[in-house]
C-alpha positions as CSV (number, residue, x, y, z in Angstrom):
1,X,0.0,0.0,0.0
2,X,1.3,3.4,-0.8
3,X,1.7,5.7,2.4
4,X,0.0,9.0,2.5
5,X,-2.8,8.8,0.0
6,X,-5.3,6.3,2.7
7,X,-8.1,8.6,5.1
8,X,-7.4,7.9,8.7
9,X,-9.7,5.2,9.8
10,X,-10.9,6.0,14.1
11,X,-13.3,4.7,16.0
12,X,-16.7,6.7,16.0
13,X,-19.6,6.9,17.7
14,X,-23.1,6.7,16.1
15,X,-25.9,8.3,17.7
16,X,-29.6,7.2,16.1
17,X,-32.9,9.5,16.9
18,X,-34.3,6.9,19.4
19,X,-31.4,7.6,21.9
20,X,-29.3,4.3,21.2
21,X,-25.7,4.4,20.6
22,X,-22.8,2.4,20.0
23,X,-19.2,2.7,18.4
24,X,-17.9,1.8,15.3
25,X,-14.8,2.7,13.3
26,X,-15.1,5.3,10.3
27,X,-13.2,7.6,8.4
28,X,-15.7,10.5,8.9
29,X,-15.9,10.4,12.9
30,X,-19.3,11.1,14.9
31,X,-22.3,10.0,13.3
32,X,-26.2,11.2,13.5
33,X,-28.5,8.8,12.5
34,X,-32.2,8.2,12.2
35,X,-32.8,5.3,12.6
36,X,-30.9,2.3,14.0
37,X,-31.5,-1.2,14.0
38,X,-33.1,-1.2,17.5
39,X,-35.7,0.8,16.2
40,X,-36.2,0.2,12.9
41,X,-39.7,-1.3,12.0
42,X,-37.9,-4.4,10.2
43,X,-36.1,-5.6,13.2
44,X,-38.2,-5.1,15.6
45,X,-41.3,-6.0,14.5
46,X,-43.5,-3.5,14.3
47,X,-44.8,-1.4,11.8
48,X,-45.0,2.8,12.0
49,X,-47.4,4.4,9.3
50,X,-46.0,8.0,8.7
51,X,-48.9,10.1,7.6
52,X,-48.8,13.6,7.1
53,X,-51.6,14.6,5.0
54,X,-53.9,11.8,5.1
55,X,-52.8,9.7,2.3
56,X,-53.3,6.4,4.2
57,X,-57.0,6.7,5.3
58,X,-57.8,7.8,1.5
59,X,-56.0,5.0,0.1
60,X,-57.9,2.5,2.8
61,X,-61.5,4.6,1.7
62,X,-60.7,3.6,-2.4
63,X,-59.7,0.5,-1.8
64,X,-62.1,-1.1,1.0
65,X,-64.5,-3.9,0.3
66,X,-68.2,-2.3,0.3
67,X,-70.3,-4.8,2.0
68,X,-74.0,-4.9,0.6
């Protein structure tokens, strides 16, 4: 490997949105996330429906079964 052209490679700490952190090693230092695997919907098991303008309830109105 040739000297001198490499990025310096230190530990870091992440810190995620929930409040969970942990270290790790990175060339950038510190980093923000948000979200880590100990909140994330996929590991954890549970699902979060971000709705801001009510695009979730329409798309449940279209798409429901009308009973008779």
């Amino acid at each position: 490997m040739q000297k001198g052209i490499h990025p310096v490679y230190r530990e870091a700490t992440v810190h995620c949105a929930c409040g969970n952190t942990f270290k790790t090693r990175s060339t950038i230092g510190n980093i923000k996330v948000d979200i880590c695997a100990g909140c994330h919907p996929f590991f954890t098991g549970t699902q979060k429906i971000v709705d801001t303008e009510g695009r979730v309830e329409r798309f449940k109105k279209k798409y429901a079964k009308k009973d008779k």
